[in-house]
TORKOL-642886 format. One line per field, with one value per residue (C-alpha): residue number from 1; x, y, z; residue in one letter. Coordinates in pm, 1 decimal, always signed. Layout:
REM TORKOL-642886
num <- c(NUM, ...)
x <- c(X, ...)
y <- c(Y, ...)
z <- c(Z, ...)
residuo <- c(a, ...)
END
This chain:
REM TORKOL-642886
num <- c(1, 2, 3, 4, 5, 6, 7, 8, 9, 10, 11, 12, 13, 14, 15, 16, 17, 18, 19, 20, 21, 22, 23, 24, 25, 26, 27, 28, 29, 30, 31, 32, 33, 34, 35, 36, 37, 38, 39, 40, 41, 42, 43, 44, 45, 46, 47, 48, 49, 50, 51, 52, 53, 54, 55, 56, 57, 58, 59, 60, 61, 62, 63, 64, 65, 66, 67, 68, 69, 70, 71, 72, 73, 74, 75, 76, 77, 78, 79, 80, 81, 82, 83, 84, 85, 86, 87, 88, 89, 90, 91, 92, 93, 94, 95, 96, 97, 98, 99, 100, 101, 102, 103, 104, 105, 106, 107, 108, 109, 110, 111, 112, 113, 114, 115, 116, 117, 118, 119, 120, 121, 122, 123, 124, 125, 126, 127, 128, 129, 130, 131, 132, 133, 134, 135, 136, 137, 138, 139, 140, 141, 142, 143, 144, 145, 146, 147, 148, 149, 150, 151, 152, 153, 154, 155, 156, 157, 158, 159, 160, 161, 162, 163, 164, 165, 166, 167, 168, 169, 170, 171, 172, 173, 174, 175, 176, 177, 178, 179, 180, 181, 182, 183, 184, 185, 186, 187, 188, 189, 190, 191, 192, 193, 194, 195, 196, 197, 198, 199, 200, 201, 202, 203, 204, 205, 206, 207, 208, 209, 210, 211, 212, 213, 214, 215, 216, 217, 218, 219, 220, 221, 222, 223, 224, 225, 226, 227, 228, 229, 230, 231, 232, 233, 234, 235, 236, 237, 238, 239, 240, 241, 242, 243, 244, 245, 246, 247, 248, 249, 250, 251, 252, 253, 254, 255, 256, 257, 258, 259, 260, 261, 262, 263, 264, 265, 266, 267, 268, 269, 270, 271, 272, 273, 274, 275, 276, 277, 278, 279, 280, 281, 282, 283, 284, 285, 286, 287, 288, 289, 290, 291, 292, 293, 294, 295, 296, 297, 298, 299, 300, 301, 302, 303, 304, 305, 306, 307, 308, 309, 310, 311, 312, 313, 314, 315, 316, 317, 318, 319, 320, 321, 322, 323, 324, 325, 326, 327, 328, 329, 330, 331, 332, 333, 334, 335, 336, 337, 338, 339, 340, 341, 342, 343, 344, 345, 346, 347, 348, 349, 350, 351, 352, 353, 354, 355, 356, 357, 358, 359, 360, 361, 362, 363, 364, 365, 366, 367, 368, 369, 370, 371, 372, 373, 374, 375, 376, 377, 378, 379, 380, 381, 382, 383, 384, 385, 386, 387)
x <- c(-3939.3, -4021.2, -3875.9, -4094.2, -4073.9, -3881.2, -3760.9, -3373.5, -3111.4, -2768.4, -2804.5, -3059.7, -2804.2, -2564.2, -2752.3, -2857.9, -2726.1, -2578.4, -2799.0, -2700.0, -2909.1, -2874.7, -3170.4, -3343.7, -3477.8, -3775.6, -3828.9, -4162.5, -4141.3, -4016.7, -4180.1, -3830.8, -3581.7, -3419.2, -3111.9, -2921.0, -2804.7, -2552.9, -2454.6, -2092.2, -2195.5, -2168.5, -2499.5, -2563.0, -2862.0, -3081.1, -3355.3, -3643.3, -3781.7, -3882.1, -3660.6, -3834.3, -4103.5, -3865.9, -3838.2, -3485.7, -3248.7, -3028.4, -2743.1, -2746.5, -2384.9, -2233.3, -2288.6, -1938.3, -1948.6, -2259.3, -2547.4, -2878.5, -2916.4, -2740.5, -2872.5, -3266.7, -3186.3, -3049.4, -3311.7, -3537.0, -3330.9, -3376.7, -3767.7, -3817.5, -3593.0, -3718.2, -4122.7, -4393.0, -4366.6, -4453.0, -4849.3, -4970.9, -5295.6, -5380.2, -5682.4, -5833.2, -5680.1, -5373.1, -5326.5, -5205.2, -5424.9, -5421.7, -5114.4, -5131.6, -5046.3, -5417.6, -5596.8, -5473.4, -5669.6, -6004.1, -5982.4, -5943.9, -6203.2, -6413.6, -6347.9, -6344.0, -6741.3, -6687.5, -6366.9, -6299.1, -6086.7, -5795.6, -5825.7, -5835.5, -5489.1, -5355.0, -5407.7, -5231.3, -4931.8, -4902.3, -4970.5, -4737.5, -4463.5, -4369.8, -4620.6, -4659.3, -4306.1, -4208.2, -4493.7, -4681.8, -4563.8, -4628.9, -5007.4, -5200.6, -5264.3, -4818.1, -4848.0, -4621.7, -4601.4, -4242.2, -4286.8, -4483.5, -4248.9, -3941.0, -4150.4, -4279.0, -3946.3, -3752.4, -4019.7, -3992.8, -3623.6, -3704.1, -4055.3, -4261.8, -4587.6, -4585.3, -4523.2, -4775.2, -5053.0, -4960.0, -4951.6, -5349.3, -5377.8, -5245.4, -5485.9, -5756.0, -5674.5, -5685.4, -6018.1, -6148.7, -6059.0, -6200.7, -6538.6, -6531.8, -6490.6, -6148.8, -6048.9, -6239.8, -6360.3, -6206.1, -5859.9, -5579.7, -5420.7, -5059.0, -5011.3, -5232.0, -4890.5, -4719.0, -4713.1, -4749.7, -4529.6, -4554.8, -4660.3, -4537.3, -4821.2, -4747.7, -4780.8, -4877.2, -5186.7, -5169.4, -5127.5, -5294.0, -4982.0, -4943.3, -5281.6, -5275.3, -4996.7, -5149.1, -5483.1, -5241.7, -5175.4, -5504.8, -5617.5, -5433.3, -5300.2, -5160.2, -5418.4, -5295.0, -5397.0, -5728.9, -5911.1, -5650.4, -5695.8, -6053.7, -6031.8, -5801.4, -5997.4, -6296.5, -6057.1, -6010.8, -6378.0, -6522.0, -6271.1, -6325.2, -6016.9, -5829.0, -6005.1, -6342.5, -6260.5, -6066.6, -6356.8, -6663.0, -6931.7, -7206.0, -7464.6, -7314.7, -7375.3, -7687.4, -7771.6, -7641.0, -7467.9, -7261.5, -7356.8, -7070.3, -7144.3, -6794.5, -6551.5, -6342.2, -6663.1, -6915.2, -7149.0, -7183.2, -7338.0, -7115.2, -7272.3, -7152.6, -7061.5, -7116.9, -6793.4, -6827.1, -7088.0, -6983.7, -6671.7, -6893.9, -7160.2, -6818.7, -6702.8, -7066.3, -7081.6, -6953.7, -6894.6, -6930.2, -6829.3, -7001.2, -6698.4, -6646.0, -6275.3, -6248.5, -5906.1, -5741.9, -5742.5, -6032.4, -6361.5, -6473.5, -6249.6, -6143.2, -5883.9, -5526.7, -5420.8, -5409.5, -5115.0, -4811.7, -4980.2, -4970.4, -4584.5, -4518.2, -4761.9, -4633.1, -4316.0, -4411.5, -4580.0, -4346.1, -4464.2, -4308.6, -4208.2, -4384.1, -4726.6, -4931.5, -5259.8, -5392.2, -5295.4, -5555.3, -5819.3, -5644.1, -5666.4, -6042.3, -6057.4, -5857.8, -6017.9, -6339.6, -6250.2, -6089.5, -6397.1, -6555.3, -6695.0, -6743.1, -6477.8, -6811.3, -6946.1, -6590.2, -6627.8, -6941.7, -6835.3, -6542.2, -6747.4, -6596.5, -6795.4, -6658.3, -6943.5, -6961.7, -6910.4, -7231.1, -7442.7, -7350.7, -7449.9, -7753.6, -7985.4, -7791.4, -7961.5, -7887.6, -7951.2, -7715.5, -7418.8, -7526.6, -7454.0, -7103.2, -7018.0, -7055.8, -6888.0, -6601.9, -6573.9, -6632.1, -6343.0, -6141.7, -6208.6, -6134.2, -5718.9, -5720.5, -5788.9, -5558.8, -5276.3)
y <- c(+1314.0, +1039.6, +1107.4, +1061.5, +732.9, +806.4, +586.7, +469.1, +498.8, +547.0, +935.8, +985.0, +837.9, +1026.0, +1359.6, +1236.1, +1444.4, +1371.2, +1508.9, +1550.3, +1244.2, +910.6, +889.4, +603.1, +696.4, +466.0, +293.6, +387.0, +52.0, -237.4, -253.7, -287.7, -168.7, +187.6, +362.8, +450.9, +777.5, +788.5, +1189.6, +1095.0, +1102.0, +713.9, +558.7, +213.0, -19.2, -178.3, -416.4, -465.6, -811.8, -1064.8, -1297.7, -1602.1, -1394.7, -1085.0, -775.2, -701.3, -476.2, -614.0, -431.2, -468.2, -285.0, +54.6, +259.5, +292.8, -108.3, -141.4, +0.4, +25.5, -204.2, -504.2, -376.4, -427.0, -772.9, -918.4, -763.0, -964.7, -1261.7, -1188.0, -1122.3, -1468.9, -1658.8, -1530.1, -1546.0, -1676.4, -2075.4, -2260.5, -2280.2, -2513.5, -2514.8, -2899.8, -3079.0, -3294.3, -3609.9, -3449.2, -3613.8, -3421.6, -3199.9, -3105.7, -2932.7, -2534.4, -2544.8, -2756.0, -2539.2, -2228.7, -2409.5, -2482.7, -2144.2, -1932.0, -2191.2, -2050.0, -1686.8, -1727.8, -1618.7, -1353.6, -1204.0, -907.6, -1048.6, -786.3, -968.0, -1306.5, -1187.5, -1025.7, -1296.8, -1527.0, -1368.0, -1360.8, -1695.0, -1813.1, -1566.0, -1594.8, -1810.7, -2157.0, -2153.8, -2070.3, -2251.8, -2483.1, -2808.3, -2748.3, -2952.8, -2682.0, -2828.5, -2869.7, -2471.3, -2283.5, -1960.1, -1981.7, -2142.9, -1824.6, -1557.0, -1713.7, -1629.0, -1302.6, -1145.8, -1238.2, -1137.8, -785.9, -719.5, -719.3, -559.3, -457.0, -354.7, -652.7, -881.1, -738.3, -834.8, -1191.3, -1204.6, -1078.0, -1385.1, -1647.3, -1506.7, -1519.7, -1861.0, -2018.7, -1872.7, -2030.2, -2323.3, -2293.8, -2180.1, -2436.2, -2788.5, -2830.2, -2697.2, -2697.4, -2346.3, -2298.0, -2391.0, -2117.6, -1951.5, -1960.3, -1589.7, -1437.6, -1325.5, -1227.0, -814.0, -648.8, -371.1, -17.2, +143.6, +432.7, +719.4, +724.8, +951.7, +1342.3, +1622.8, +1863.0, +2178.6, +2519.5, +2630.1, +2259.7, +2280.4, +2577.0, +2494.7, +2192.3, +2410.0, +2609.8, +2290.9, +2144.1, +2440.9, +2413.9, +2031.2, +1914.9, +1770.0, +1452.2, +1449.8, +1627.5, +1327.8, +1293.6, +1607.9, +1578.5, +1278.7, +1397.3, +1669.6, +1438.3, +1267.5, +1519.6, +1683.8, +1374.2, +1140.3, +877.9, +629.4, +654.3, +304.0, +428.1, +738.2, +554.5, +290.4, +513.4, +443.8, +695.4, +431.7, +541.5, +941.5, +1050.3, +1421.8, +1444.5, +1193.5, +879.5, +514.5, +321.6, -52.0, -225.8, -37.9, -142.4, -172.5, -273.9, -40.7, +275.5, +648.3, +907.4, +1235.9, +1547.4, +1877.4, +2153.4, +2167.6, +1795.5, +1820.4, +2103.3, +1864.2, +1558.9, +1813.2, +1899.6, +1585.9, +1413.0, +1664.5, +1449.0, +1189.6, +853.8, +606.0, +397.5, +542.8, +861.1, +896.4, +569.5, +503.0, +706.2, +368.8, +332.8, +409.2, +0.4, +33.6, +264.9, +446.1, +307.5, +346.0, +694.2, +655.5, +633.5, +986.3, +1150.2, +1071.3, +1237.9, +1522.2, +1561.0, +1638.4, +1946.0, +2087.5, +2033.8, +1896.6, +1640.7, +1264.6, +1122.4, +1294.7, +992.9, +1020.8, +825.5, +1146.2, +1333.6, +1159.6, +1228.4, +1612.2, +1575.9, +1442.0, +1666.8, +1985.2, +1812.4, +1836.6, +2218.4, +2336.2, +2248.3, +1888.8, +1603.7, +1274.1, +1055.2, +1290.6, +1291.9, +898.6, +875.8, +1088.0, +881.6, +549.3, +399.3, +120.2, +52.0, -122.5, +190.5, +413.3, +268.5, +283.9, +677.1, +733.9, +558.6, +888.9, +1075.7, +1190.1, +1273.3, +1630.1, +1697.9, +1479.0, +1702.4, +2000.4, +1889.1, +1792.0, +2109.8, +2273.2, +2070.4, +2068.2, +2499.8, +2476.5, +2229.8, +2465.3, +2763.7, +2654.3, +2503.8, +2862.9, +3039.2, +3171.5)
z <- c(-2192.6, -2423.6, -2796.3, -3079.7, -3344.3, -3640.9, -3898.4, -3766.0, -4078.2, -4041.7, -4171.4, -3818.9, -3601.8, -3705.5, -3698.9, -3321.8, -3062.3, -2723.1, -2414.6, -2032.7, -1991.3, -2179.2, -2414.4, -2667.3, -2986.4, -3064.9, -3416.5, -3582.7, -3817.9, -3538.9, -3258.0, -2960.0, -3198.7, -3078.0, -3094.8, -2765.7, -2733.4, -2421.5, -2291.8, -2401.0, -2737.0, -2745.0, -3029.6, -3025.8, -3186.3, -2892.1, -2898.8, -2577.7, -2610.8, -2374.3, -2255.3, -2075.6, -1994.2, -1871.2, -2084.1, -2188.5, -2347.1, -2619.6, -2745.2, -3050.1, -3200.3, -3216.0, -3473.0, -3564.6, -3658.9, -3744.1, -4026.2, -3911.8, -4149.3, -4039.8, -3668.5, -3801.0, -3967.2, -3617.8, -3430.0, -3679.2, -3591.4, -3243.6, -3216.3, -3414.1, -3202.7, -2888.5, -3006.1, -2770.5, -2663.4, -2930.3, -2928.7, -3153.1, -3335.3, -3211.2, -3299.6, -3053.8, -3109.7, -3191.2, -3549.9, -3847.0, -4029.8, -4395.5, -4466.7, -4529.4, -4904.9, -4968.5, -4738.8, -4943.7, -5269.0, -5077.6, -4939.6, -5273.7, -5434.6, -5151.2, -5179.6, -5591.0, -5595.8, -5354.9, -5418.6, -5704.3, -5948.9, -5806.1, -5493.5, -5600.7, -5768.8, -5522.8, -5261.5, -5489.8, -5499.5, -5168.5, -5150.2, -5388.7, -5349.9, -4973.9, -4738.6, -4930.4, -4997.9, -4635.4, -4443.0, -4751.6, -4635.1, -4268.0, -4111.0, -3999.9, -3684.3, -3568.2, -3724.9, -3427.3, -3327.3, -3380.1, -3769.1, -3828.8, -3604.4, -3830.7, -4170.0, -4063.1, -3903.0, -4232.1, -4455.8, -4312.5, -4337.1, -4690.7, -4764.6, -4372.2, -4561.5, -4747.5, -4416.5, -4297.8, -4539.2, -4634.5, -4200.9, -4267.7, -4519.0, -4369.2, -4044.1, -4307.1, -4424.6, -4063.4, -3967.5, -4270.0, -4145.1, -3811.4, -3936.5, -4201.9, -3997.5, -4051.4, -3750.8, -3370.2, -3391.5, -3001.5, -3110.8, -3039.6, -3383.1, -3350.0, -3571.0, -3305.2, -3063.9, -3338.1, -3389.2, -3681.1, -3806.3, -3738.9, -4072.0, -4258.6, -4404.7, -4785.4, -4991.3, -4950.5, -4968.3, -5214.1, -5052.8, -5229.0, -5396.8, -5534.2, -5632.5, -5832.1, -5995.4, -6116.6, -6247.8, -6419.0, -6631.7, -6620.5, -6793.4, -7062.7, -7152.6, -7491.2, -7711.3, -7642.3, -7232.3, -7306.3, -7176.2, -6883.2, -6742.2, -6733.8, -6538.1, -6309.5, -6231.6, -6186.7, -5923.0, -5737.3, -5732.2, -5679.7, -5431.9, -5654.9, -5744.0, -6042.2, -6146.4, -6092.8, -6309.7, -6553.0, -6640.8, -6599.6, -6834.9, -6930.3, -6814.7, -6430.6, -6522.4, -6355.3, -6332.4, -5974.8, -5923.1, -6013.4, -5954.4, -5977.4, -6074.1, -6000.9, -5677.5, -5427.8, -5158.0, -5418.1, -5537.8, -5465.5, -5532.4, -5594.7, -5491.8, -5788.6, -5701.2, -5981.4, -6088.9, -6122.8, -6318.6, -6578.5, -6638.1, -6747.6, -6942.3, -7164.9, -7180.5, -7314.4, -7574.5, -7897.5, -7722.7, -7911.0, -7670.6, -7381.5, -7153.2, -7060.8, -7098.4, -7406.2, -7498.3, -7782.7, -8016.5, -8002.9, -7838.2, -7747.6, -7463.2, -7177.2, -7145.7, -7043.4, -6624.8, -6576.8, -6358.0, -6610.6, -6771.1, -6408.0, -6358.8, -6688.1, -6571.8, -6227.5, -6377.8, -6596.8, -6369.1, -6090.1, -5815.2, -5575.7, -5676.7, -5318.8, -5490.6, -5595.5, -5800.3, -5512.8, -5276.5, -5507.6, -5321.7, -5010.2, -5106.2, -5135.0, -4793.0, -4663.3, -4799.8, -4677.6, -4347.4, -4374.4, -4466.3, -4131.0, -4300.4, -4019.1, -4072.8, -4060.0, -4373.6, -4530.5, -4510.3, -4636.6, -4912.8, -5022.4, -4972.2, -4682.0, -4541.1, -4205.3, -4009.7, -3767.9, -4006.7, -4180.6, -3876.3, -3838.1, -4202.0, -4254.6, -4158.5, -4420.8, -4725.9, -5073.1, -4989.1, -4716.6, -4913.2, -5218.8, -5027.8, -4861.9, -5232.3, -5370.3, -5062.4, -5134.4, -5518.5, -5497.2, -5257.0, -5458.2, -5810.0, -5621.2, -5541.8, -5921.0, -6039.0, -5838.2, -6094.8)
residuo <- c(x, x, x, x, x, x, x, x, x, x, x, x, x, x, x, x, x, x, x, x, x, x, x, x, x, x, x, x, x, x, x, x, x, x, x, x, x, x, x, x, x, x, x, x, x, x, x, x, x, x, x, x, x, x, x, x, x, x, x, x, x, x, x, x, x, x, x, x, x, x, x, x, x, x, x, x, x, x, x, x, x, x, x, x, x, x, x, x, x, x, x, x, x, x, x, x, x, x, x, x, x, x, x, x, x, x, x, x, x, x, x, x, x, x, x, x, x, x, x, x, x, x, x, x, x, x, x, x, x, x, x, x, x, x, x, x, x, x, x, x, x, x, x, x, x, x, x, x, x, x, x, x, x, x, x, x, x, x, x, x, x, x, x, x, x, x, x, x, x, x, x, x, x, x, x, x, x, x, x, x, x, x, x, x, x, x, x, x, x, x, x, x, x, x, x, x, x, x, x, x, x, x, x, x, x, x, x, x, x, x, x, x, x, x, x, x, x, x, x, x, x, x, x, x, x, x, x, x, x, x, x, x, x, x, x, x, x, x, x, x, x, x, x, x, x, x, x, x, x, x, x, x, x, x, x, x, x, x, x, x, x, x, x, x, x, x, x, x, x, x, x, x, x, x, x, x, x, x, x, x, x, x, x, x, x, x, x, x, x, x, x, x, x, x, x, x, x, x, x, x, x, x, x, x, x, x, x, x, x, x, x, x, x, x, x, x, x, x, x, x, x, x, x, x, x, x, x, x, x, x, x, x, x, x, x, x, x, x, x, x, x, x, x, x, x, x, x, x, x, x, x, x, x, x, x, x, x, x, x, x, x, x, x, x, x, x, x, x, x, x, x, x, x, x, x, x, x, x, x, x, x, x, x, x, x, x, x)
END
């Protein structure tokens, strides 16, 4: 029977027992790396890779000698050393390109009217932080496989997740070039063998006891996190990000519904359960400033992240570290679906736009969404009441 992925530390290979059988236990982060469990009781660190074209076994150490930690850096080693033939991305008459590091300025010059500003930052970072200094001097045309397997396998000792997207980035970057001229558009990308790794789920769903704890607070918040509360609420009765809460004007309060001007996917209507909409009817009343939730200096500006307020609140009312404000969007989802919504209306609700996603929605009214919205945010109210 195949075993499960789970995350290999030295604390699971220790709590790994022997079987009659010889056994591997799969890591859920790099794709090849296990741990082998022999029946007498004998754990070692193993790698499956290709070898010349041959899948193979690597032993990596015994446990005894060796931490998982030192075992997932050489298996790192390993996959980069052993990546695909080096492919290169030649041009035609083989001469060298532009190298990767000017390419990375015409492509954010080209992105610069498209991009959020949060994008355009992020990107950079990326950029600047780990693949011009690794792979900036290289001509994108003599770009490897290998060049890139090196980068990528020793970004991801250190941080997978973030391996992962500057891998997306510099993918980004050389389809730009491609559909731009600088490339042939039929010329092979050398990052296209190259795997990604396995990701974790962050964060957790607020179950009903979690929730009612936090109504017990939300009911009654020092004067100070009047504002916060309401907005957290608003998070999780809506599915809206913390951003979109955080910066809402009254300009983007309808009756019904919300129409955000400036989110993640552009903009967007934001379909308002009752509940919803008792919370905004309180907070207009006296309210003097173009945002809903202005910051307590003073009401020409929103109010600060709501993020360092919900550590503090997490804590008092006692709820688990991993819970992120993010999760409280989760929790809508979640209870979405609970109540017998469809994943396609939960989407829609939470303003996905996946391309198929769109297609599913498009004979969706305001009605129906108006009706799964207050479905949700009764549901939602219900657990926050619950003492």
């Amino acid at each position: 029977m195949r075993k499960e992925p789970i995350y290999l530390s030295d604390l699971s290979a220790r709590a790994a027992r022997p079987n009659a059988k010889e056994y591997a236990l799969p890591d859920n982060r790099l794709s090849g790396f296990g741990l082998r469990v022999q029946s007498t009781g004998t754990k070692s660190w193993v790698l499956r890779l290709k070898v010349d074209g041959a899948a193979k076994r690597v032993t990596l150490g015994n446990t005894q000698t060796m931490s998982a930690e030192e075992a997932r850096a050489r298996a790192h080693q390993l996959l980069a050393a052993h990546a695909p033939p080096d492919i290169a991305l030649l041009a035609a008459d083989d001469k060298p390109a532009i190298k990767l590091n000017v390419l990375a300025q015409r492509f954010l010059k080209a992105r610069r009217e498209i991009w959020k500003p949060t994008t355009l930052k992020s990107v950079k970072i990326y950029l600047n932080s780990s693949i011009l200094p690794a792979l900036g001097e290289h001509a994108i045309n003599r770009l490897t496989t290998s060049d890139i397997a090196e980068w990528f396998h020793t970004y991801s000792t250190t941080s997978p997740g973030g391996a992962n997207q500057a891998l997306s980035h510099l993918r980004s970057m050389l389809k730009f070039a491609r559909e731009s001229g600088i490339l042939p558009p039929d010329v092979h990308d050398p990052s296209k063998p190259i795997r990604r790794n396995t990701r974790r789920a962050r964060g957790r769903l607020l179950n009903a006891g979690q929730l009612a704890q936090l109504g017990t607070w939300l009911e009654a918040p020092p004067i100070r996190w009047l504002h916060v509360a309401d907005a957290i609420r608003l998070i999780l009765l809506t599915g809206c990000r913390s951003g979109e809460i955080a910066r809402l004007t009254w300009a983007e309060v309808g009756s019904d519904k919300l129409s955000l001007r400036d989110t993640k996917t552009g903009k967007r209507n934001v379909i308002l359960s009752r509940p919803a909409i008792e919370i905004l009817d309180r907070c207009r009343h006296g309210a003097r400033s173009a945002f809903v939730f202005p910051h307590p200096a003073g009401s020409t500006r929103p109010i600060a992240s709501i993020d360092t307020a919900w550590r503090a609140i997490r804590a008092q009312v006692g709820l688990p570290d991993e819970i992120r404000l993010h999760d409280l969007r989760h929790t809508y989802a979640s209870h979405a679906i609970m109540i017998g919504e469809s994943l396609n209306m939960a989407g829609k609700l939470l303003g996905h736009r996946r391309p198929k996603t769109t297609e599913i929605y498009s004979h969706i009214d305001a009605d129906i969404l108006g009706s799964a919205a207050d479905r949700i945010g009764t549901s939602i109210s219900v657990w926050l009441d619950c003492r």
